[in-house]
C-alpha positions in Angstrom: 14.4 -26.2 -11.2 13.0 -23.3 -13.4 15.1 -21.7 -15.8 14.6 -17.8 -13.5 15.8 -19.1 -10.5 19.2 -20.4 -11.8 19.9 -17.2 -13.3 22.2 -14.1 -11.7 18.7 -12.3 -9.6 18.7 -8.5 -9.8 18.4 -6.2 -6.7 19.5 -3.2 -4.8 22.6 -2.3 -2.3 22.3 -2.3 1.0 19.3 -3.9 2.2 18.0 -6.4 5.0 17.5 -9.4 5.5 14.4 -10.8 7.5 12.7 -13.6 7.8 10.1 -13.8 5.3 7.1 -15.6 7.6 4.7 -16.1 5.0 4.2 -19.9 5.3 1.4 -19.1 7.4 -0.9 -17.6 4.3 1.0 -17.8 1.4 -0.4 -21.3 0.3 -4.1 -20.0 1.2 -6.8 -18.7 -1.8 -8.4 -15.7 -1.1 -11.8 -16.1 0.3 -14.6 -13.9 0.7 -15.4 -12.6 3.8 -19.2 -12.0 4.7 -20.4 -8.5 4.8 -20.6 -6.3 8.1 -23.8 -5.5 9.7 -22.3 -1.7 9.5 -19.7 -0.4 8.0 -17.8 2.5 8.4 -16.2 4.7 5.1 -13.4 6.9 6.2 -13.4 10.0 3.7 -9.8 10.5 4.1 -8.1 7.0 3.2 -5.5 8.3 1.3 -2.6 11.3 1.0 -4.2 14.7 0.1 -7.6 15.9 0.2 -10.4 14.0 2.0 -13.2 13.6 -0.2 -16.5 15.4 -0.3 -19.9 13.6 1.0 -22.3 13.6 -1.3 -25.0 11.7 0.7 -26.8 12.3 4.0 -28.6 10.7 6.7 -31.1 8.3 5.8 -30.1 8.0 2.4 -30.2 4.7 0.5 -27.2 3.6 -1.2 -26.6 0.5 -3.5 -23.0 -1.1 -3.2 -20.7 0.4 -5.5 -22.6 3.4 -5.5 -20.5 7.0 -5.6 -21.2 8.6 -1.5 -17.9 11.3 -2.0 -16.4 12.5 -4.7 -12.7 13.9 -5.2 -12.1 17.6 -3.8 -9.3 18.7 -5.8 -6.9 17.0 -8.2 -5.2 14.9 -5.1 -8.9 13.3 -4.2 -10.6 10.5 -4.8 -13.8 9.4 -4.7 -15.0 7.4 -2.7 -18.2 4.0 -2.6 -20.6 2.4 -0.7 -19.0 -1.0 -0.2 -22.6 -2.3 1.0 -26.3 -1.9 -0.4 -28.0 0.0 2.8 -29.2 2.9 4.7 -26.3 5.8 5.6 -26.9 5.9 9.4 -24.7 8.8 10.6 -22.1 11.3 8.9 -20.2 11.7 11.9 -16.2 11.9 13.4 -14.9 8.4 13.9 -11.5 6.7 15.1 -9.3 6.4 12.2 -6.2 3.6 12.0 -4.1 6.6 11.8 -4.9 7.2 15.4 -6.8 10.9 14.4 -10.7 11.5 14.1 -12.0 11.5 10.8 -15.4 12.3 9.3 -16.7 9.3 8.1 -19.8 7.9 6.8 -21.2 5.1 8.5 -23.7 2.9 6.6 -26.5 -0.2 7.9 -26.1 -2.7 5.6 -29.4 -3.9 3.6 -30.3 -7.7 5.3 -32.4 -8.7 2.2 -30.0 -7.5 -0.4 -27.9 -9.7 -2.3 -25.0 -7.4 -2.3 -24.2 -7.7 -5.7 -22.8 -4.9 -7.7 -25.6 -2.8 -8.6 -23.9 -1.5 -12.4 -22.3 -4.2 -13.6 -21.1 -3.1 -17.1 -17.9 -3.6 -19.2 -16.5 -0.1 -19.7 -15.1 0.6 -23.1 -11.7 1.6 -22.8 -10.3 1.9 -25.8 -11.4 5.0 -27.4 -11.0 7.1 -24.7 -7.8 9.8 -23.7 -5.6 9.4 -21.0 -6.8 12.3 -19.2 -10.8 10.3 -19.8 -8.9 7.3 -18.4 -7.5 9.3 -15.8 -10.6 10.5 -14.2 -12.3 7.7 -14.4 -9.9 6.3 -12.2 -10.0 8.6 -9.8 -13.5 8.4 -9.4 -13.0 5.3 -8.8 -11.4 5.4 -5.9 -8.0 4.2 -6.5 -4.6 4.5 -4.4 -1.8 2.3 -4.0 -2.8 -0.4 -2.6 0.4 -1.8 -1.2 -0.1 0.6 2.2 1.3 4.4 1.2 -2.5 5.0 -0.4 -1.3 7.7 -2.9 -4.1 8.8 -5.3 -3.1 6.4 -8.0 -4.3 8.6 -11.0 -2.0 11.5 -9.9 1.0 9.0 -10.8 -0.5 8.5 -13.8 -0.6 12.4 -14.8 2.6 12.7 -16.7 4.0 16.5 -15.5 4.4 18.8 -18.9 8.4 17.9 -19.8 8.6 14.7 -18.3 8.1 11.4 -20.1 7.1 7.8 -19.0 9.0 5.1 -21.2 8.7 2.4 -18.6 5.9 0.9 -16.5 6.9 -0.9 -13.4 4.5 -3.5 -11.8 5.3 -3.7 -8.0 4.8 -7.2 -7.1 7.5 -7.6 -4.4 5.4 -7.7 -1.2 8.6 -8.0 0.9 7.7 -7.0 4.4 7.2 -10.6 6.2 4.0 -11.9 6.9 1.8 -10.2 4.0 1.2 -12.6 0.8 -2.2 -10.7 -0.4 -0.1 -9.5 -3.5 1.2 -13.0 -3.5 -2.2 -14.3 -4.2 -3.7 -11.8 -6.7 -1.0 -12.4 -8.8 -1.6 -15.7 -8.6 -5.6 -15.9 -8.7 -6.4 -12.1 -10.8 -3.2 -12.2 -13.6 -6.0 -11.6 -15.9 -7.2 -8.5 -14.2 -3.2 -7.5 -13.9 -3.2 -7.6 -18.2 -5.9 -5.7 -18.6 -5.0 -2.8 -16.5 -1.2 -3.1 -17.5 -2.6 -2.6 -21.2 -5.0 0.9 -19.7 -1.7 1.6 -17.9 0.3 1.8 -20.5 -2.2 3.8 -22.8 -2.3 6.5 -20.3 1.2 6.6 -20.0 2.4 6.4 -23.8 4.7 3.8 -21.8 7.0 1.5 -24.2 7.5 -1.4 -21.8 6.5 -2.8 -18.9 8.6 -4.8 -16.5 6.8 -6.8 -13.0 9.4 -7.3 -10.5 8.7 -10.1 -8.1 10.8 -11.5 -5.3 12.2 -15.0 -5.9 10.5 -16.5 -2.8 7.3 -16.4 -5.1 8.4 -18.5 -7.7 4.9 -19.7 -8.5 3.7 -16.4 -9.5 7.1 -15.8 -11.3 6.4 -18.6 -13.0 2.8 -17.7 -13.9 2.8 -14.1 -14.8 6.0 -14.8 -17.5 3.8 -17.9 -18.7 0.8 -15.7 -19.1 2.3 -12.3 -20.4 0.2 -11.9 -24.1 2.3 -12.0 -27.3 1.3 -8.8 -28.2 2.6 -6.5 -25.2 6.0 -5.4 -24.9 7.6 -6.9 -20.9 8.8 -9.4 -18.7 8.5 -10.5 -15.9 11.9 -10.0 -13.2 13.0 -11.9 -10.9 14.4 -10.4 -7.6 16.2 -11.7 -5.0 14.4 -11.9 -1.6 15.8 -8.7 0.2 14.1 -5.9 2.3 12.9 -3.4 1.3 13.3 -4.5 -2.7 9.7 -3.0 -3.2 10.3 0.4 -2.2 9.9 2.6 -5.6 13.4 3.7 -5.7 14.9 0.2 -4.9 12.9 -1.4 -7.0 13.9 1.1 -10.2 17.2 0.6 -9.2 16.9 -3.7 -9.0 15.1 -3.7 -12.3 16.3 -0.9 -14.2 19.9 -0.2 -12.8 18.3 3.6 -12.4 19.2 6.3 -9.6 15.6 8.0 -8.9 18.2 11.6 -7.4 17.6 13.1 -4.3 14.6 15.2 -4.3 13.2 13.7 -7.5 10.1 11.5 -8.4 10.7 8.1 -10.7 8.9 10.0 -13.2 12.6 11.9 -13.5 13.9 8.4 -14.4 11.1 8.2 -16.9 9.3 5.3 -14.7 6.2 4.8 -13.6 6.0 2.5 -10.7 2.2 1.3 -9.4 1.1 -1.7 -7.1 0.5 -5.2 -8.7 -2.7 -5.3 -6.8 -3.8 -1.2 -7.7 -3.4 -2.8 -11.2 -5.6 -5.8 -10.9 -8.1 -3.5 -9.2 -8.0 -1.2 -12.6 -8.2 -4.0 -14.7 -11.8 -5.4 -13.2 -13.3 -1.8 -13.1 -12.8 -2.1 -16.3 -14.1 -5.0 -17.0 -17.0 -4.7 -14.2 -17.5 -1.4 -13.5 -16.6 -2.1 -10.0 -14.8 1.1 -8.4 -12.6 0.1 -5.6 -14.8 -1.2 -2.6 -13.4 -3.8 -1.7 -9.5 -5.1 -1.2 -7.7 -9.0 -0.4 -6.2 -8.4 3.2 -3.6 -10.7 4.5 -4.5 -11.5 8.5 -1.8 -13.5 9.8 0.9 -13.7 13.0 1.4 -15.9 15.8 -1.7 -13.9 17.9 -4.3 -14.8 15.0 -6.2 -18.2 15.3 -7.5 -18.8 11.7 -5.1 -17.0 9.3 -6.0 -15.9 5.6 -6.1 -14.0 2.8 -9.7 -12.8 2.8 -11.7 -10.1 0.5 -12.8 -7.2 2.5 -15.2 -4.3 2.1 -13.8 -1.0 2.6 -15.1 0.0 5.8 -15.5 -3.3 7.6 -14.6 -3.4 11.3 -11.3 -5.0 12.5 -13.3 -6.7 15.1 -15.2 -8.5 12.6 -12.2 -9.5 10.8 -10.5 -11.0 13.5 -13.8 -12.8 14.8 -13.7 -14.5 11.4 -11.0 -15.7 11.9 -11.2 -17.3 14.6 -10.4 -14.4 17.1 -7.2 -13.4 18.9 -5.3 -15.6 21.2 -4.8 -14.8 24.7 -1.3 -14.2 24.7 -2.0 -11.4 21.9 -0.3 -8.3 22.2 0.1 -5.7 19.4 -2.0 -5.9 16.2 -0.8 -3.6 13.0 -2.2 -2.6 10.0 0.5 -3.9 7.5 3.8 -5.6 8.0 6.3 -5.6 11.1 8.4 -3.3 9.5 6.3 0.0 8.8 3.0 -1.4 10.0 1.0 0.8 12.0 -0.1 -1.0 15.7 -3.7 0.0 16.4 -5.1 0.8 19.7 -8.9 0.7 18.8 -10.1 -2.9 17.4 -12.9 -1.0 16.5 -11.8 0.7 13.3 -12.3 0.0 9.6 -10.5 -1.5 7.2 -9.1 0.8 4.9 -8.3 0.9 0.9 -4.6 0.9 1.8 -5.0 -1.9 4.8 -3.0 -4.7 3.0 -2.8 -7.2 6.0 -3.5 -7.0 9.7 -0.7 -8.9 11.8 -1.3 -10.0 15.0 1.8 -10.6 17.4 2.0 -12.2 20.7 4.1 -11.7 24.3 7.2 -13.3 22.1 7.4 -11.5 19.2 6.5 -7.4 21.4 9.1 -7.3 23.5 10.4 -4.1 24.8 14.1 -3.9 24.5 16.5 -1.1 26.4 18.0 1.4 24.7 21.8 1.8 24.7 23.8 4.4 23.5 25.2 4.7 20.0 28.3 2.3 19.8 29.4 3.9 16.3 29.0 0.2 15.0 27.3 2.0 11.4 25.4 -1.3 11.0 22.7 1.3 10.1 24.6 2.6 7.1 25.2 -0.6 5.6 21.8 -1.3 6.0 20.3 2.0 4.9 19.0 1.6 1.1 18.9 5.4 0.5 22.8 5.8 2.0 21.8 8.1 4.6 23.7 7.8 8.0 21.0 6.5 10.7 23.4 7.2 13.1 24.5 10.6 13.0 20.3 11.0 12.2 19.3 9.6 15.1 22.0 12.2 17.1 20.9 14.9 15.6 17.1 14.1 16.5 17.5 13.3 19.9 18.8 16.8 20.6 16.2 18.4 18.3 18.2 19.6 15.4 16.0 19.2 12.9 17.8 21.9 11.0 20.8 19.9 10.9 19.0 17.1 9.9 17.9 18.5 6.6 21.6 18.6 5.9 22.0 14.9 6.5 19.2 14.7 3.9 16.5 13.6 6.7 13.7 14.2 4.1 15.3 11.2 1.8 14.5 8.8 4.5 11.5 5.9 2.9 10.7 5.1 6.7 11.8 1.4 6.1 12.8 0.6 9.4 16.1 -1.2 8.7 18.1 1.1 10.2 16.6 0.2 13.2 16.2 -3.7 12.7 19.7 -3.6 12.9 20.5 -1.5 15.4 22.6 -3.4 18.2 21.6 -0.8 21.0 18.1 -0.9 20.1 17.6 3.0 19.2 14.2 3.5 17.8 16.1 5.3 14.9 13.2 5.1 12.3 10.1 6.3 15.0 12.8 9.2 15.6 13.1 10.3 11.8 9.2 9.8 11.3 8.6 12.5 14.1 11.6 14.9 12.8 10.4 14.4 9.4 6.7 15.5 10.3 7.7 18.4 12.0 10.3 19.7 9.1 6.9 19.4 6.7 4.6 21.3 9.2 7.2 24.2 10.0 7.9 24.6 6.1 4.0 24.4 6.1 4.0 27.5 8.4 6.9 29.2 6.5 4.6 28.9 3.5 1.9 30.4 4.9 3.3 33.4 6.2 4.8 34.4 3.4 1.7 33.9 1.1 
């Protein structure tokens, strides 16, 4: 037995436990999978400002290629993930259910589809702020599904200061291993942007918290960690949701992130294991971000894998890869059970923050009636942020949105345990996703008017 997994593993209160479900893919190397007669490039794939085209129809692009570039500081720019012919510039279905101008590119049959720049970039001698921007015209977000412009993270605020870097290599909703397996197949990649990472950030260690249900990558990372870098690697125990920012400062560093506040307040920067790898072969390639590892898995999916995708590439395409949907299919998400996002339009692209597609049959969708509150508080026991679900989901269901701000509505991380637990089967989390959006548009207004 290794030496990590006999010791006292670190983690959060509160907390859930699920079934992890990850035997179906977690064993699996990532394979390639082959590029998309067309592809569709979303220019809003992350939080903030869509980027801004800078090609038109008819243009020829060469994969990797810059096609929109950041429109304001919360923007990223964005690639072609092909070598082709832009066919349209046009509104398309988005996995977040809206339209979204996209650009929709014919891929080249007689290219090769290799990188068209490939080029170590010299790193060394460069600022933070030149490291910063490079990233961001590289396309980065977080890769682990929120999408967050990964170089705004990086931008220290005046005041504040970063004196720990955490790697998020938790992956702990069930069914997604694509973390699982770039730690595991791209540790080098990890080093290498860890080392750019901590440059930027004037950071003086680094810590990579992993779940103890992935012992070979525990094992590997701590084996491979170079003598001349300050971290370790930590070993969590398997508990949802260990990988949210917060719970995960608090598992690894016994740190509050306050309400309100932003890690950075803790003096922590927290980024994705994968956004990391994905820095660390820019770097070495000159490869922006153009293409991600997806996890497609669940009972509904014939073929599951781990597969590396172009940004852009239809779902339908995906799932025909692998092997195609069964017939007793009935939802199919974008991420995990817990806060993925079901899809009503196979049609769309995959997406910079898509980190699996699940597929889930008759048996697993299953539409439950809703019973009134019992006062049971399962939810607060569950909830990691020690909010009170209950008198939440009260409040919302007579539209007091007001009064939820006083229960501290706006700390909720949308993990969904609260209702995973929840013996009468309120959709409590759907509830404080919809308060919560309308709280952020009304202050929206309130801004507004008064400017």
């Amino acid at each position: 037995m290794l030496s990590f997994l006999s010791k006292t593993l670190k983690t959060f209160r509160h907390g859930i436990h699920p079934g992890d479900y990850k035997d179906l893919t977690r064993d699996l190397d990532i394979a390639r999978l082959p590029f998309s007669d067309e592809l569709t490039i979303p220019l809003s794939q992350h939080l903030g400002a869509p980027s801004r085209c800078l090609v038109k129809v008819g243009d020829k692009v060469n994969r990797g290629q810059i096609i929109a570039e950041p429109a304001g500081f919360v923007s990223i720019g964005q690639h072609a993930p092909v070598t082709g012919t832009v066919k349209a510039i046009e509104m398309k279905h988005h996995p977040s259910g809206k339209m979204v101008e996209s650009v929709i590119i014919t891929k080249d049959p007689f290219s090769p589809q290799t990188f068209y720049n490939e080029h170590a970039m010299e790193w060394e001698n460069l600022s933070p702020d030149e490291l910063i921007s490079l990233i961001q015209h590289g396309g980065f977000v977080g890769l682990g599904g929120a999408a967050f412009p990964t170089h705004v993270k990086l931008k220290t605020p005046e005041g504040k200061n970063a004196r720990f870097l955490i790697v998020n290599g938790v992956e702990c909703e069930p069914y997604l291993t694509s973390d699982h397996r770039v730690m595991l197949e791209q540790s080098a990649d990890i080093f290498l942007g860890i080392r750019i990472l901590l440059k930027i950030l004037g950071a003086e260690k680094f810590y990579i918290g992993i779940e103890n249900n992935k012992p070979d990558a525990i094992a590997l990372l701590t084996k491979n960690i170079p003598s001349d870098m300050n971290g370790e690697v930590v070993a969590l125990q398997t508990k949802y949701p260990q990988g949210a920012e917060k719970m995960l400062i608090e598992a690894v560093l016994k740190r509050e992130v306050p309400s309100g506040k932003l890690p950075i307040d803790v003096e922590v920067v927290v980024q994705n294991s994968g956004t990391i790898a994905g820095i660390g072969m820019m770097f070495r390639f000159g490869q922006p971000l153009i293409e991600r590892v997806v996890t497609i898995t669940g009972p509904g999916i014939n073929n599951p894998a781990n597969l590396l995708i172009p940004i852009g590439t239809p779902l339908t395409d995906v799932l025909d890869y692998c092997g195609g949907l069964k017939e007793n299919t009935r939802q199919v998400l974008f991420g995990g059970p817990m806060m993925g996002a079901p899809q009503s339009d196979l049609d769309v692209p995959i997406l910079k923050g898509t980190s699996g597609i699940l597929c889930l049959t008759d048996e697993e969708v299953t539409i439950k009636e809703e019973f009134p509150c019992i006062r049971c508080l399962r939810c607060v026991d569950a909830c990691p942020v020690y909010l009170n679900p209950s008198r939440l989901g009260a409040l919302a269901k007579t539209r007091d949105y007001e009064g939820m701000l006083e229960y501290h509505v706006m700390d909720c991380v949308e993990c969904g345990s609260c209702s995973y637990v929840c013996p009468s089967n309120i959709p409590l989390v759907q509830r404080f996703r919809v308060s919560k959006a309308l709280l952020r548009e009304k202050q929206a207004k309130a801004v507004k008017k008064s400017a």
